[in-house]
N, CA, C and O atoms as a DFTB+ gen file, in Angstrom:
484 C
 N C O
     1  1    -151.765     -67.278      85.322
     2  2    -151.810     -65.876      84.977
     3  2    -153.248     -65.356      85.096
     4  3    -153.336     -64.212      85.540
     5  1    -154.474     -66.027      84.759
     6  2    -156.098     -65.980      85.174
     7  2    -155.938     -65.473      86.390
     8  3    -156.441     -64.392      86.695
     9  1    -155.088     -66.326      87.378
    10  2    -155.735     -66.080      89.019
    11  2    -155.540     -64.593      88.947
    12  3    -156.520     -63.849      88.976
    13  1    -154.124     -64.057      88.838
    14  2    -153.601     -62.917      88.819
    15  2    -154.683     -61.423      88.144
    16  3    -155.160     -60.397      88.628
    17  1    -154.667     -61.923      87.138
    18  2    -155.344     -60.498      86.716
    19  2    -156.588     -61.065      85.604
    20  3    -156.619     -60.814      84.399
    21  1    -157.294     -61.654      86.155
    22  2    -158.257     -62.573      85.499
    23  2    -159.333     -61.716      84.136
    24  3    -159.551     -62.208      83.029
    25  1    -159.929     -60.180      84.702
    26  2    -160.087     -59.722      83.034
    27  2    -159.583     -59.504      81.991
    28  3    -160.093     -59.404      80.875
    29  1    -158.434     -59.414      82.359
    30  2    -157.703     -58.865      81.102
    31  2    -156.757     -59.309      80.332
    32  3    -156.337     -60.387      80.752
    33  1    -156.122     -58.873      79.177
    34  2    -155.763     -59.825      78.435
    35  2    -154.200     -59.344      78.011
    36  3    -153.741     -58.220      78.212
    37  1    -153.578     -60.348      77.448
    38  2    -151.633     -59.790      77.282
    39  2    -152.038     -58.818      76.348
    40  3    -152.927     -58.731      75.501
    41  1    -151.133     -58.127      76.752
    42  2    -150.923     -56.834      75.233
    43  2    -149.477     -56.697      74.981
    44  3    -149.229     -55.925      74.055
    45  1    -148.442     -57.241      75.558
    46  2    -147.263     -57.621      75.275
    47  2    -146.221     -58.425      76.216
    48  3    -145.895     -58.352      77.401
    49  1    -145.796     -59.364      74.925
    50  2    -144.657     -60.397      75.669
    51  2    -143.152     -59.850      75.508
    52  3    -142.673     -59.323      74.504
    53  1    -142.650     -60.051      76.489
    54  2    -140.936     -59.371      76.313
    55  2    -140.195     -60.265      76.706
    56  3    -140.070     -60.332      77.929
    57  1    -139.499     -61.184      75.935
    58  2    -138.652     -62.269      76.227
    59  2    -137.436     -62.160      76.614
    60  3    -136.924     -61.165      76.099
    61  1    -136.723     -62.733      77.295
    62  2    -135.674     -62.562      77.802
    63  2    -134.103     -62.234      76.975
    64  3    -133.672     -62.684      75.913
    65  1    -133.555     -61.357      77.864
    66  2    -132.378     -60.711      77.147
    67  2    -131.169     -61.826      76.892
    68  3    -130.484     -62.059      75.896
    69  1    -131.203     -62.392      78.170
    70  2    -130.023     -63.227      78.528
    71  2    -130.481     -64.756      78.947
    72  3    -131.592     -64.877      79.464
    73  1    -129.696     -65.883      78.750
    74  2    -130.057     -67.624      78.576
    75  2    -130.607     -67.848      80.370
    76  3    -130.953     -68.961      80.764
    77  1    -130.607     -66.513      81.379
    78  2    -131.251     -66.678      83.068
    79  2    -131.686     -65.547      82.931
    80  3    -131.308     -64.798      83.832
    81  1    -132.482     -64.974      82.004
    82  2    -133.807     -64.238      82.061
    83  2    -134.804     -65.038      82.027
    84  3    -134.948     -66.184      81.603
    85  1    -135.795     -63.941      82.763
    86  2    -137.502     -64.461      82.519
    87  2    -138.172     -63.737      81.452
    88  3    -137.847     -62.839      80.676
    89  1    -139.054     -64.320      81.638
    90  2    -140.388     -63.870      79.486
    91  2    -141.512     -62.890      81.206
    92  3    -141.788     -63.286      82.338
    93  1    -141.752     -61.761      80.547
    94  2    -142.738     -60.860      80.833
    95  2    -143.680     -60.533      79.949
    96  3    -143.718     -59.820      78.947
    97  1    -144.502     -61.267      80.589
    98  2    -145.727     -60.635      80.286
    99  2    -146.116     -59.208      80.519
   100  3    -145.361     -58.771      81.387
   101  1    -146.840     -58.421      80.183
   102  2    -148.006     -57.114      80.364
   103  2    -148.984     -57.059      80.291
   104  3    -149.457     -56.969      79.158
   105  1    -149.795     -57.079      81.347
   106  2    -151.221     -57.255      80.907
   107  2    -151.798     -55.726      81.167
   108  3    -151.771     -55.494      82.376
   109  1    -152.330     -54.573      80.369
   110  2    -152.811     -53.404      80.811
   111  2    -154.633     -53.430      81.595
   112  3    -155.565     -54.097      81.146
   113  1    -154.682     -52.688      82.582
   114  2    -155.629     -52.938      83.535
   115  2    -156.236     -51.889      82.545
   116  3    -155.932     -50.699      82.631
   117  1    -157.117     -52.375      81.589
   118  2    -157.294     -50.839      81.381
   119  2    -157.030     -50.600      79.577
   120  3    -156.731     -51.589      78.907
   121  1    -157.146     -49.463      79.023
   122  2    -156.991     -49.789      77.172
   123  2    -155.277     -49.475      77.232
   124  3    -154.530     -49.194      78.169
   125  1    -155.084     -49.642      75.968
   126  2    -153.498     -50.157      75.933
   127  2    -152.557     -48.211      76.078
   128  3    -151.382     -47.844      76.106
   129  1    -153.990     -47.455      76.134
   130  2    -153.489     -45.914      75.986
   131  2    -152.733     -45.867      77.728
   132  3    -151.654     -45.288      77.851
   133  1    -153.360     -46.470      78.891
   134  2    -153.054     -46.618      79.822
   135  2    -152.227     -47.071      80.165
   136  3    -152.526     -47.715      81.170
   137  1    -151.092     -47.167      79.899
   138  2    -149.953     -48.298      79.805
   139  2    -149.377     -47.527      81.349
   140  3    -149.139     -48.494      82.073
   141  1    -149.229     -46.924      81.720
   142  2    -149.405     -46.647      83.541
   143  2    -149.689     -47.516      84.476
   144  3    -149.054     -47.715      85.512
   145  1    -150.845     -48.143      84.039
   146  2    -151.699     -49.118      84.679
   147  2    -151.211     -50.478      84.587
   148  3    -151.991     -51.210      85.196
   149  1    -150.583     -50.897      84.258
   150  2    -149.843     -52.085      83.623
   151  2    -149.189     -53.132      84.590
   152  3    -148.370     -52.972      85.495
   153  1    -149.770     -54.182      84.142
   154  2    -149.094     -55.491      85.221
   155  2    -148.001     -56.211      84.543
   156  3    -148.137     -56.403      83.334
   157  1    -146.686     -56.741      85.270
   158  2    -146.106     -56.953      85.120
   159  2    -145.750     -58.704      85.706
   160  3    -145.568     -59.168      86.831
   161  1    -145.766     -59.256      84.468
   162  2    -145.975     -61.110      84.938
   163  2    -144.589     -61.879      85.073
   164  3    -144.744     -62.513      84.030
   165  1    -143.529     -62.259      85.473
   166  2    -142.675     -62.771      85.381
   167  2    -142.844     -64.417      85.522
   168  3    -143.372     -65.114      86.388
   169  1    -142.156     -64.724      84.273
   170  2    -142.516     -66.825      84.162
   171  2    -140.601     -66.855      84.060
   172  3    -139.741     -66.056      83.692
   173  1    -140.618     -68.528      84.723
   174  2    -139.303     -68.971      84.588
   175  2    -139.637     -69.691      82.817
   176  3    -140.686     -70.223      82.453
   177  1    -138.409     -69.480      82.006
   178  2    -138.838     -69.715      80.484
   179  2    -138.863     -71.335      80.323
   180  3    -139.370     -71.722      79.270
   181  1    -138.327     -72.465      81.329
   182  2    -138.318     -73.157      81.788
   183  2    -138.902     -73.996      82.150
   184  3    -138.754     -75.137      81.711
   185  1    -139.349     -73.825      82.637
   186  2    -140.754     -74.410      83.954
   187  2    -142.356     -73.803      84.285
   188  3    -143.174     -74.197      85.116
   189  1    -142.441     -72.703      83.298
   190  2    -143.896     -71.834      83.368
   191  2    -144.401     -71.158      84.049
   192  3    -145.423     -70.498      83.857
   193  1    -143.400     -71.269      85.431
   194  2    -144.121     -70.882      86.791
   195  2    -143.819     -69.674      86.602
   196  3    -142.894     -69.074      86.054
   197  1    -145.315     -69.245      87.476
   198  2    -144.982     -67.656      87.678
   199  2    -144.033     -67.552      88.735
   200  3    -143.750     -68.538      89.415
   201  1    -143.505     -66.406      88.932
   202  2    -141.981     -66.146      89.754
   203  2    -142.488     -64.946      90.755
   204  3    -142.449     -64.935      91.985
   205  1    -142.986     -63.915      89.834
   206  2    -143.256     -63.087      90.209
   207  2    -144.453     -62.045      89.869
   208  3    -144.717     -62.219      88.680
   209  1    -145.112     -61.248      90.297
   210  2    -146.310     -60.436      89.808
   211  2    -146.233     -58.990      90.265
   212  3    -146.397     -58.851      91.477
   213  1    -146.000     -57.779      89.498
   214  2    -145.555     -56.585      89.678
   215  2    -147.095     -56.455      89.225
   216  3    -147.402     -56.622      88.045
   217  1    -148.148     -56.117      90.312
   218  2    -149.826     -55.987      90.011
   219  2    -149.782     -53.993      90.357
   220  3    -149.221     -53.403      91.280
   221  1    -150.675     -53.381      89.108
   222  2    -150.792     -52.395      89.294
   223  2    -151.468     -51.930      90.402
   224  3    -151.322     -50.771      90.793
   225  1    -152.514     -53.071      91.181
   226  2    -152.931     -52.441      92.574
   227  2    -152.064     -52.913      93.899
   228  3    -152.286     -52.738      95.097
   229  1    -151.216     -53.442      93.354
   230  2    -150.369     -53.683      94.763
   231  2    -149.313     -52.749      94.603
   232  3    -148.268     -53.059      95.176
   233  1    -149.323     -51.362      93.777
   234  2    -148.156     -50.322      94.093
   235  2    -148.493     -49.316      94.917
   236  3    -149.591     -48.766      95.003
   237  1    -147.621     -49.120      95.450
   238  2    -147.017     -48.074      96.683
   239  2    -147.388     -46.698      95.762
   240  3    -147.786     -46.715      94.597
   241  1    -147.121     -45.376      96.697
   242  2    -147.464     -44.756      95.851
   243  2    -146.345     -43.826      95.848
   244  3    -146.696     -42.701      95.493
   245  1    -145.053     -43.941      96.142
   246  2    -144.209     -43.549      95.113
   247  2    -143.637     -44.163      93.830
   248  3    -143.065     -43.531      92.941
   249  1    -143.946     -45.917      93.863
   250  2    -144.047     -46.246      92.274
   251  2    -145.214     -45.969      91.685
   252  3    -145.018     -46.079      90.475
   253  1    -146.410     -45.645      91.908
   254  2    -147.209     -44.569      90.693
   255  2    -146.708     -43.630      90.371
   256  3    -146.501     -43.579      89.158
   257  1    -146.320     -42.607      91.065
   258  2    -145.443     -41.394      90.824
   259  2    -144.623     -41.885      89.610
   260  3    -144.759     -41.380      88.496
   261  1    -143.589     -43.100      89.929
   262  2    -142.583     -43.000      89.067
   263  2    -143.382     -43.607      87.584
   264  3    -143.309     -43.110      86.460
   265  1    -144.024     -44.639      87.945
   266  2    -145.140     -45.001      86.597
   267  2    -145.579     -43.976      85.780
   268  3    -145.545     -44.305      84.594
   269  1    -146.109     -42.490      86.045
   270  2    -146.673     -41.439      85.806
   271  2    -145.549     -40.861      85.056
   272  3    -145.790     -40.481      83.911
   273  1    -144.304     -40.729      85.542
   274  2    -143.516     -40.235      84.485
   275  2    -143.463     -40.170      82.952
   276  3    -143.224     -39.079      82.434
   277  1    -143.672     -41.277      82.168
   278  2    -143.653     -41.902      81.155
   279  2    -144.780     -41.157      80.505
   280  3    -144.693     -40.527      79.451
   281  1    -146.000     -41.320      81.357
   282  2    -146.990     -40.495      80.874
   283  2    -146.965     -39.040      80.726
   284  3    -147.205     -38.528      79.632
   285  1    -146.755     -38.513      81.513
   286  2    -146.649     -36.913      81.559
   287  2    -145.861     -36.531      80.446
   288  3    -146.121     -35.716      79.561
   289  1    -144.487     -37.504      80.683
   290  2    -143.902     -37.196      79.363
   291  2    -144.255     -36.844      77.770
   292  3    -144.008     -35.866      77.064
   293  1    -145.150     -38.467      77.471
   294  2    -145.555     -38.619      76.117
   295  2    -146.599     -38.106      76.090
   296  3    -146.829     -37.443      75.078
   297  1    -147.628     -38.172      77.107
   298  2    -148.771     -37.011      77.335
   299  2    -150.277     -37.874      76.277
   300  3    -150.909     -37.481      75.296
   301  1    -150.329     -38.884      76.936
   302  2    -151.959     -39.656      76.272
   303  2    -152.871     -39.052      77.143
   304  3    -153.548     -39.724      77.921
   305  1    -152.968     -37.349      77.044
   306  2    -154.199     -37.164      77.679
   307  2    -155.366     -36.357      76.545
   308  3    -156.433     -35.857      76.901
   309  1    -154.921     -36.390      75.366
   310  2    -155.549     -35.466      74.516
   311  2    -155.022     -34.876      73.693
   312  3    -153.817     -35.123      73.675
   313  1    -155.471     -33.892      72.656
   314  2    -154.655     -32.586      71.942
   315  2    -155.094     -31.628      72.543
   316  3    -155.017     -30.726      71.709
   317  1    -155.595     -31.127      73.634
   318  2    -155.739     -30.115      74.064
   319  2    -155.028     -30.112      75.404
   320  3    -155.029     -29.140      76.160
   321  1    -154.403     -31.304      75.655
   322  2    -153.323     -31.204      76.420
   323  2    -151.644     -30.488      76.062
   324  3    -150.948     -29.558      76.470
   325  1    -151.556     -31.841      74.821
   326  2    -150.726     -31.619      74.018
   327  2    -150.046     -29.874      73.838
   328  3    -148.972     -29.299      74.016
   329  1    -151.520     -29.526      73.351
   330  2    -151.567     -27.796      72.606
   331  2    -151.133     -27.535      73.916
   332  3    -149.915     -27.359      73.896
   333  1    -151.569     -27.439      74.969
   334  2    -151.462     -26.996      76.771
   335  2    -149.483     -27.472      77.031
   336  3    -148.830     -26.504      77.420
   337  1    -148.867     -28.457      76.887
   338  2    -147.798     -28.639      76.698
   339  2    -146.565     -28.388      75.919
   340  3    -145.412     -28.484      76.340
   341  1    -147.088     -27.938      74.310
   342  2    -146.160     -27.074      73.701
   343  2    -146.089     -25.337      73.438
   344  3    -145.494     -24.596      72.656
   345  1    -147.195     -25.149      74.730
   346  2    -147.289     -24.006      74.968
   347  2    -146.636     -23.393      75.695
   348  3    -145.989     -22.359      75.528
   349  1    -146.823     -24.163      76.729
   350  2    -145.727     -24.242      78.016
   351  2    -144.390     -24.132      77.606
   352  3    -143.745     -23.117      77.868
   353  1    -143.703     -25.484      76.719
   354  2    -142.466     -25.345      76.620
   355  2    -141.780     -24.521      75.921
   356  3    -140.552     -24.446      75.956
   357  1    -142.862     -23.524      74.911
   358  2    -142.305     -22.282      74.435
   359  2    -142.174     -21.060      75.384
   360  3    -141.901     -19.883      75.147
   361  1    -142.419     -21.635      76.385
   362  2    -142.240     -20.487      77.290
   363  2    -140.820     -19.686      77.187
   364  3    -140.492     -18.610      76.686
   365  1    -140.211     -20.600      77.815
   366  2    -138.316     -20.289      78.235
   367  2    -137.948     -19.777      76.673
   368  3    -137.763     -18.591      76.944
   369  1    -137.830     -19.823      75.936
   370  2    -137.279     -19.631      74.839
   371  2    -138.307     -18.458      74.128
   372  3    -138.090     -17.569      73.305
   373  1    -138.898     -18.673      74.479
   374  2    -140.194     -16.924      74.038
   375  2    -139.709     -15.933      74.789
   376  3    -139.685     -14.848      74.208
   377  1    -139.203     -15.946      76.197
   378  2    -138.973     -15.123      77.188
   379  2    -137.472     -14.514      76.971
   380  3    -137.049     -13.378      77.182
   381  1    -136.730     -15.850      76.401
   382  2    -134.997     -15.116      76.220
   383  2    -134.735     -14.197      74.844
   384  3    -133.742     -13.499      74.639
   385  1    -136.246     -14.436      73.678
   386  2    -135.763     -13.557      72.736
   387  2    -136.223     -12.380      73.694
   388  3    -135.452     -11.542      74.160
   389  1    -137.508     -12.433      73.908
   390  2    -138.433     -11.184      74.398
   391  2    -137.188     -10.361      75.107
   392  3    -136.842      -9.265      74.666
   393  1    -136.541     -10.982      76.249
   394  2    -135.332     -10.290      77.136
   395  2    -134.285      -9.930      75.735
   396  3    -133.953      -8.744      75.743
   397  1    -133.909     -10.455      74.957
   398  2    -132.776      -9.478      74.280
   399  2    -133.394      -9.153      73.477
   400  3    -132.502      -9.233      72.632
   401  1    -134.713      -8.622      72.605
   402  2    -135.076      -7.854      72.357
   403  2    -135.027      -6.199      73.030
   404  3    -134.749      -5.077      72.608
   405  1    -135.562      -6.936      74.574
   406  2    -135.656      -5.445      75.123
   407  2    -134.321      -4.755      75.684
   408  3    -134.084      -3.607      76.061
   409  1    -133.332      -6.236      75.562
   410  2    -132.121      -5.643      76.073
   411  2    -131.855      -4.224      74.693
   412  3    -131.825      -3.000      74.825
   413  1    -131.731      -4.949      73.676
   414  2    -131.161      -3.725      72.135
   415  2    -131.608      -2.775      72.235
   416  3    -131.077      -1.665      72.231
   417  1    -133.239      -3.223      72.399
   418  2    -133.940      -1.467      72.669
   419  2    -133.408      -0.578      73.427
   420  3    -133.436       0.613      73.117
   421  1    -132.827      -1.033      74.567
   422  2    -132.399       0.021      75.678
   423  2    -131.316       0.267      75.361
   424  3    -130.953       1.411      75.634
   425  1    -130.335      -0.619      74.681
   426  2    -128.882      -0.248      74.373
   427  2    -128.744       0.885      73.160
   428  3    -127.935       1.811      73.094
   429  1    -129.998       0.446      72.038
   430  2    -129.977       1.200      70.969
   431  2    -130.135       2.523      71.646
   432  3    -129.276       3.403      71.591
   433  1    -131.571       2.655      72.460
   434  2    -132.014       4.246      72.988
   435  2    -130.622       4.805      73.595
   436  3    -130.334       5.978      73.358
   437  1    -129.962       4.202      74.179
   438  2    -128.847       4.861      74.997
   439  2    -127.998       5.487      74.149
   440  3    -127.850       6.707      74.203
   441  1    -127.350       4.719      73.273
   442  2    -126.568       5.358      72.086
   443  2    -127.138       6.400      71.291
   444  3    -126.576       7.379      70.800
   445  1    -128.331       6.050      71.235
   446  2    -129.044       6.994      70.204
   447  2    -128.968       8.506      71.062
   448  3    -128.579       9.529      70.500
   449  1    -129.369       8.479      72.396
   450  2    -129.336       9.595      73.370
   451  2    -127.918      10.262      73.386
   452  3    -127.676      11.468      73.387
   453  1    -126.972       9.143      73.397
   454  2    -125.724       9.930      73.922
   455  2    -125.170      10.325      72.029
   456  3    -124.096      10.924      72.091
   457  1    -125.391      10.233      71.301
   458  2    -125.459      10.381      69.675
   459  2    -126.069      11.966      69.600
   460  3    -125.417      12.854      69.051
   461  1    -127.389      12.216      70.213
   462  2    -128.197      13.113      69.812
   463  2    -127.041      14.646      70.638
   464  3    -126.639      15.674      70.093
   465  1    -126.812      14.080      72.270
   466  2    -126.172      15.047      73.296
   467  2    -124.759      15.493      72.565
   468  3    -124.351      16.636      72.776
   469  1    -123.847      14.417      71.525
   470  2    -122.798      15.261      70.863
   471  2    -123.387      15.944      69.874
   472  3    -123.052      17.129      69.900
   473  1    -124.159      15.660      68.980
   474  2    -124.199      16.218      68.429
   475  2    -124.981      18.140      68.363
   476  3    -124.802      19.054      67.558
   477  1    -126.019      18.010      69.903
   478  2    -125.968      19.056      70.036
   479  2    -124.925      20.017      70.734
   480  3    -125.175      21.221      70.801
   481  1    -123.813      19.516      71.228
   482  2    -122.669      20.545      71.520
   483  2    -121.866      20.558      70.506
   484  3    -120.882      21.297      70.508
């Protein structure tokens, strides 16, 4: 596991689900806020050998994309991101009162107009 990603160190083991699973390692390239960055170690539980190595610099770059998801989501970029993100998502829902607000107004004025026209004849 040295050869592989030789600075850095496990930050989590995930043992196998089923009696022909493998134990994964994680080693983060990086502080554990980066979990994006993250290597992925596969051992037979068995025999020790590594099997496999999912290395954060050997990804393509539509699996960063998909890596990035997770992040964008939970959003480890700050509170002034954060603030920048629940700002945003009040958008849609700020906009549908704002729209039936202004819908009543216009419905109220209308009635109120056609209210005022009987009553002056």
């Amino acid at each position: 596991m040295q050869a592989q990603v030789p600075r850095y160190s496990v930050t989590q083991v995930i043992f196998r689900e089923s009696p022909t699973g493998l134990i994964r390692f994680v080693v983060n390239e990086g502080s554990r806020d980066d979990f994006y960055r993250a290597d992925n170690l596969f051992f037979n539980p068995g025999t020790g050998e590594l099997l496999r190595a999912d290395l954060f610099r050997d990804r393509l770059i539509g699996d960063s994309i998909v890596n990035w998801i997770p992040a964008v989501h939970i959003g480890p970029f700050g509170i002034w991101a954060k603030i920048l993100w629940a700002l945003a998502g009040l958008g849609f829902p700020l906009s549908a009162i704002t729209g039936l607000i202004i819908y009543l107004n216009k419905k109220n004025r209308k009635t109120l107009r056609e209210s005022e026209q009987v009553a002056v004849i």
